[in-house]
Each structure stands twice: as structure tokens, then as C-alpha cells.
C-alpha positions as CSV (number, residue, x, y, z in Angstrom):
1,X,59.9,69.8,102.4
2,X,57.8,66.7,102.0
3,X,57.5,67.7,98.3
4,X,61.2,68.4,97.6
5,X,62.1,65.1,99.3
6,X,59.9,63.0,97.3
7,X,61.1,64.4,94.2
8,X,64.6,64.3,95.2
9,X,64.0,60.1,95.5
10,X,62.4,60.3,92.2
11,X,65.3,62.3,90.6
12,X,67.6,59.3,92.6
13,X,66.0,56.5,90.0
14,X,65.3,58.6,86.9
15,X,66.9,62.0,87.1
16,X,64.1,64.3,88.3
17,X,65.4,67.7,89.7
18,X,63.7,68.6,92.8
19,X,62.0,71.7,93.8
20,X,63.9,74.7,95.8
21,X,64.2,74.6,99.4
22,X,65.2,77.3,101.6
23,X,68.5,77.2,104.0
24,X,66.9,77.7,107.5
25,X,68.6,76.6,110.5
26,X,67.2,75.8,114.2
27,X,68.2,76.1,117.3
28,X,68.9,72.6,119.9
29,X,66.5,70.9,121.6
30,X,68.8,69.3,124.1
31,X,71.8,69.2,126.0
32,X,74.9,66.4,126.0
33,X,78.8,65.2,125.6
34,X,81.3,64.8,122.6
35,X,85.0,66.5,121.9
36,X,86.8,69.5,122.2
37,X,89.4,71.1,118.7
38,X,92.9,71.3,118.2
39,X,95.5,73.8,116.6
40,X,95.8,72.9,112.3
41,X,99.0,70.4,113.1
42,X,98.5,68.5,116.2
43,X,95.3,67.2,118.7
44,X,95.4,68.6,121.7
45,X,91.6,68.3,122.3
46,X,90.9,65.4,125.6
47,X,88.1,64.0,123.2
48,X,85.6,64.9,125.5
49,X,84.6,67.2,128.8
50,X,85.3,64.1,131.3
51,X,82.4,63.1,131.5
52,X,79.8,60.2,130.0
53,X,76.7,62.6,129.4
54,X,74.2,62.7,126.7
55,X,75.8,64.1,123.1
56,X,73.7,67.7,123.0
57,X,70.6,67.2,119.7
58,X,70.8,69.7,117.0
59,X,68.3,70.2,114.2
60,X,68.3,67.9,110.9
61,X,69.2,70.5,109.1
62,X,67.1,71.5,105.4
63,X,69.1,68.7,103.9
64,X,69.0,65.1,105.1
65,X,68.6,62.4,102.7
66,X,64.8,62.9,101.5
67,X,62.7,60.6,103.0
68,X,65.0,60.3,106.2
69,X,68.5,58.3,106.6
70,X,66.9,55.0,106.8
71,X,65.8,55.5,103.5
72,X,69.3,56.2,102.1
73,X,70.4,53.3,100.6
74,X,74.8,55.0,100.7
75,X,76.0,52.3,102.7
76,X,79.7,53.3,102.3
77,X,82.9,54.1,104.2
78,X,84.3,56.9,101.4
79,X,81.4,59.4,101.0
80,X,83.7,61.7,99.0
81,X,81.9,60.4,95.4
82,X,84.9,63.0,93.2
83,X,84.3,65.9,95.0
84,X,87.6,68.0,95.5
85,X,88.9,68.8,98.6
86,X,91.1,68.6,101.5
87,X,91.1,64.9,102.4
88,X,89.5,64.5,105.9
89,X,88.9,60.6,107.7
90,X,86.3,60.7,110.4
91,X,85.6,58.3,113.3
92,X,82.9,58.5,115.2
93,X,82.7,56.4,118.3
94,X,78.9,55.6,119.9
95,X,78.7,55.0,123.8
96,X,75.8,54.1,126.2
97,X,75.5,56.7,128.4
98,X,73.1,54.3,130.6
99,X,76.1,51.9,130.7
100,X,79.2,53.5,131.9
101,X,79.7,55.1,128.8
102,X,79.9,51.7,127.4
103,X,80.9,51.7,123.5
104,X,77.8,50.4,120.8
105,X,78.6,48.1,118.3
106,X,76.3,47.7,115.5
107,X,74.9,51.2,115.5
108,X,73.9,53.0,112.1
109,X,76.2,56.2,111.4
110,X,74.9,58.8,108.8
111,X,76.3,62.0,108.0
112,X,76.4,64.2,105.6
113,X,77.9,67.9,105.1
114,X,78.2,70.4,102.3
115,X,80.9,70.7,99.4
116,X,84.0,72.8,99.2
117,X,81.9,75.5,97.9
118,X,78.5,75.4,100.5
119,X,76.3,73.3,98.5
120,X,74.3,69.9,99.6
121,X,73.8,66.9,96.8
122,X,70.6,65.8,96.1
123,X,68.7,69.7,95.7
124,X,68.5,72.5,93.6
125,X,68.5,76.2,93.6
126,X,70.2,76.5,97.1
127,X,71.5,79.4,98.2
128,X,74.8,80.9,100.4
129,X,77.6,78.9,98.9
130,X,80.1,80.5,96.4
131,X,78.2,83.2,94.2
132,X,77.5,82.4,90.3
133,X,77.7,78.9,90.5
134,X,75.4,76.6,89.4
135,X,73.6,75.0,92.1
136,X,71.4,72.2,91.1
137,X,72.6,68.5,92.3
138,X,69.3,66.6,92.5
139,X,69.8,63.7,92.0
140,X,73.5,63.6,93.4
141,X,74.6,61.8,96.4
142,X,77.8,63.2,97.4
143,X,78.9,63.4,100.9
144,X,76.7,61.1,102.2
145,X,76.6,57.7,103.8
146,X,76.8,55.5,106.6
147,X,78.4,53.3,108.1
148,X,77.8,50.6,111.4
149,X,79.8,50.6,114.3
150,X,82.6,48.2,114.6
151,X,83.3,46.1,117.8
152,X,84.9,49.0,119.0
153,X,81.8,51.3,118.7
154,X,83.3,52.7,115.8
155,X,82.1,54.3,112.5
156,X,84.6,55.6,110.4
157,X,84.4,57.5,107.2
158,X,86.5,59.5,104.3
159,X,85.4,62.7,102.9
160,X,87.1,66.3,102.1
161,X,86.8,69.2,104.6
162,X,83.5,70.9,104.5
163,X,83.2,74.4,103.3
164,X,80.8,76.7,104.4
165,X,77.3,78.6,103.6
166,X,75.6,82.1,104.8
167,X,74.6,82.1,108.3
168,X,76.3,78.8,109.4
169,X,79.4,77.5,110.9
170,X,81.3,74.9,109.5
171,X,80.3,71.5,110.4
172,X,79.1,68.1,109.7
173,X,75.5,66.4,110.1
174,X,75.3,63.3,111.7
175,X,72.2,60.9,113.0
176,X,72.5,57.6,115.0
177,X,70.2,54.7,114.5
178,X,70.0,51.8,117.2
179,X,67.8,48.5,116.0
180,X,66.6,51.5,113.3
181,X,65.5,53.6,115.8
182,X,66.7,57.4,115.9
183,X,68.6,57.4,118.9
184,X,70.3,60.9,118.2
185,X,70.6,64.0,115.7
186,X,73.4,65.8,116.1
187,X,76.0,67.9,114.6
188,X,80.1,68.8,114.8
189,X,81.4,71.6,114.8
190,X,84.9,72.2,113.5
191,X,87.9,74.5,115.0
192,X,87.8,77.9,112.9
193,X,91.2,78.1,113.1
194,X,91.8,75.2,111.2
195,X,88.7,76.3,108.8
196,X,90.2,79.6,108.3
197,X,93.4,77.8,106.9
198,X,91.5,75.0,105.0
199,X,89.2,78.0,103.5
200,X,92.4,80.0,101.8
201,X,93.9,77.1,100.1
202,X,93.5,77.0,96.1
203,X,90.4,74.9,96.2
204,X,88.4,76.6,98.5
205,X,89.3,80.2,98.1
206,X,86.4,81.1,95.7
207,X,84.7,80.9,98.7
208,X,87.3,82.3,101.8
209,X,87.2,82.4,105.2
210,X,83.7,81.7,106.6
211,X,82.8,84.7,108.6
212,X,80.2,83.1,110.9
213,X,82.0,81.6,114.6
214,X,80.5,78.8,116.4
215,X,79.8,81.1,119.5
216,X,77.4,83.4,116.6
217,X,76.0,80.3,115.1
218,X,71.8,79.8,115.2
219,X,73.1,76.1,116.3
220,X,76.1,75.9,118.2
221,X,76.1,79.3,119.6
222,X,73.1,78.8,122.3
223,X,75.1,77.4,124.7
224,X,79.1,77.2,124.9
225,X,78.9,74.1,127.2
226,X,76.8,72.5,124.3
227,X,79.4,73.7,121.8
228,X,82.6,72.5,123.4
229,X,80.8,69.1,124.1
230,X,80.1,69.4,119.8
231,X,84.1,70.3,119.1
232,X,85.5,67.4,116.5
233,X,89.2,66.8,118.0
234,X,90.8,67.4,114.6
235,X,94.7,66.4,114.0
236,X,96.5,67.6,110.1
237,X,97.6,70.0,108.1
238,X,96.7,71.3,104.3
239,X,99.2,69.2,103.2
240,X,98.5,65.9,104.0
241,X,94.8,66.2,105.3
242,X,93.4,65.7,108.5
243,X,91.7,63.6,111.3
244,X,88.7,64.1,113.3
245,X,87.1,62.3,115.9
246,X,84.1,62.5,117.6
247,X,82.6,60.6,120.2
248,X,78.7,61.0,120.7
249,X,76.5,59.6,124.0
250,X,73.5,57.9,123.4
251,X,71.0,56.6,126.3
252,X,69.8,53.0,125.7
């Protein structure tokens, strides 16, 4: 992995590909708060389980930005970079778990997620996105970026709805610097009924329905008190795109 990611920030400044890398996903290490989902029109989600606990941590996943997030110079609000998609706006709100649940302003906000059709930017030769499709995007920065918190503990982005890959659920990658230290790696998990819709629409229905649940992911299906503290509280339709918000606990 060391390898790929230091070619992958070569092929950033002069258009290197980097070597294959193999989808693997890992189970949590710990346990914490968020957001619940909603139907594909309205919220009805309470944002979180009630109370101010530790967002649960999930694996980085095979794809961060190579050389970890603080490397990744995307300081941006719109991470979308022409992909096509299903417009979705995120906010993610940081609290203080050792404060009331106070929120953090100033906190660094990375995500990142897959394309309408399962692939990352920035490697090659991936596999369990849409079959027959080439699949090298070293290089590439799409869907990624950060943002800091606002006064209001917020981080807000624009992107397109994820699609999917073999083995995982649908979701979204996210990390959490404080002063630029990792204060939590974590991930969202998106309602499958809303996916399921999202995934038969003209420009993701190369790919279709994702057939892997949260409850059967490697990530989110460990624990369902985990996973409905992971649930983005998502408001929309196909037509006009959607909302999600998050809200993740952090200890300082």
C-alpha cells in the first residue's frame, strides 16, 4: 500500500499511474454516536440515538488519499470534479463528546467515496464496480476534499450519490482532524431504500441495485447499535437530489 500511495502522489504532479491495489475491507475497532435514515422524500431520521457518545471508528478503507488526508492538498467545498450523478449536499457537524456534546469549530473534514459506477480516483486496476469498464484514475482526484468546520461545527460539502462495489454497502469515508491530529475515522452508511432507487435511475443502472445490506456488510454489519449510530439522515428525491447530515462525536 505504501508503494501504490507514493506513486499515486507522483502520478498527482506528473501523471504516473499507480500500481493495483486490492478492495479489502475491515471490521471496527470501536464503538460511538451519529444519525439514523429516512424514506427517499422526507427525513424522518432524529439525527442521532439521544445521546452525546463517541461516533463508532471504522477502517480507512484501501483508498484514502495516498500519503494520508493531511497530505491532500483538495481543500474544497464541491468534491464532485464532473463526475455524473445524482446531486447530494453533505453536512457534517463535529461535537466534543467531553463537553456536553459541544460543537468544534475549526476541525478538518475529509471524505471521500466512490463514483456512480464503484470506482475510487487516484488508482488503477480496481475491481467490483460496473463490469468492462476501464478502471484506471491515478492521478484523478474526484470525490475528495475537505473542508473546516464553521462556527457552527459545520463542514459542508457537494458531491453526487455514491454507487456501490462487490462486498460493500453504500457509504461515504470520512476522517476528522483536530490541531492535525486524527481525532476519528469513520464512515456513513446510507438508507438502501433510497440506494435502491438512486441505483435504477439512467445513470447508475449499468450498475443496479447493490445487493450487499448494511446489516451483511464486513463494516457496518458487526454491530446494529454501531450501524444506526453510522445512518446519514438523508432528505430528496431523484429528481431534485438530496441532503444528508451526519453528526459525528469526537472526545477532546
Amino acid at each position: 500500500m505504501e508503494q501504490t500511495r507514493a506513486k499515486f502522489i507522483k502520478s498527482l504532479l506528473i501523471g504516473a499511474t499507480s500500481v493495483p491495489v486490492i478492495m479489502q475491507a475491515c471490521k471496527k475497532d470501536s464503538v460511538a454516536s451519529g444519525t439514523s435514515s429516512t424514506s427517499d422524500s422526507t427525513s424522518t431520521g432524529t439525527g442521532s440515538t439521544g445521546t452525546c457518545i463517541v461516533t463508532p471508528t471504522e477502517t480507512e478503507g484501501p483508498f484514502p488519499y495516498p500519503g494520508g488526508e493531511l497530505t491532500n492538498p483538495l481543500e474544497r467545498a464541491d468534491v464532485t470534479e464532473g463526475q455524473t450523478g445524482i446531486p447530494i449536499s453533505y453536512i457534517f457537524t463535529i461535537v466534543n463528546t467531553n463537553s456536553s456534546c459541544a460543537v468544534v469549530s475549526g476541525a478538518r473534514v475529509d471524505i471521500w467515496h466512490c463514483n456512480k459506477d464503484g470506482y475510487y480516483s487516484g488508482y488503477d486496476n480496481q475491481n467490483g464496480g460496473v463490469s468492462g469498464l476501464a478502471t484506471n484514475y491515478a492521478g484523478q482526484t474526484f470525490l475528495r476534499g475537505y473542508q473546516l468546520t464553521d462556527s457552527n461545527g459545520q463542514a459542508k460539502f457537494t458531491s453526487i450519490y455514491p454507487g456501490w462495489y462487490t462486498s460493500r454497502a453504500t457509504h461515504v469515508h470520512i476522517e476528522v482532524y483536530v490541531n492535525n491530529v486524527l481525532k476519528k475515522t469513520t464512515q456513513g452508511a446510507f438508507s438502501e431504500s433510497i440506494s435502491s432507487l438512486v441505483h435504477v435511475t439512467s445513470l447508475y443502472k449499468a450498475h443496479g441495485v447493490n445487493p450487499t445490506s448494511n446489516s451483511s456488510d464486513s463494516v457496518f454489519g458487526d454491530s446494529a447499535t454501531d450501524l444506526a449510530n453510522e445512518m446519514l439522515v438523508i432528505a430528496g428525491d431523484t429528481t431534485n437530489g438530496y441532503s444528508a447530515t451526519f453528526t459525528i462525536g469526537i472526545a477532546l
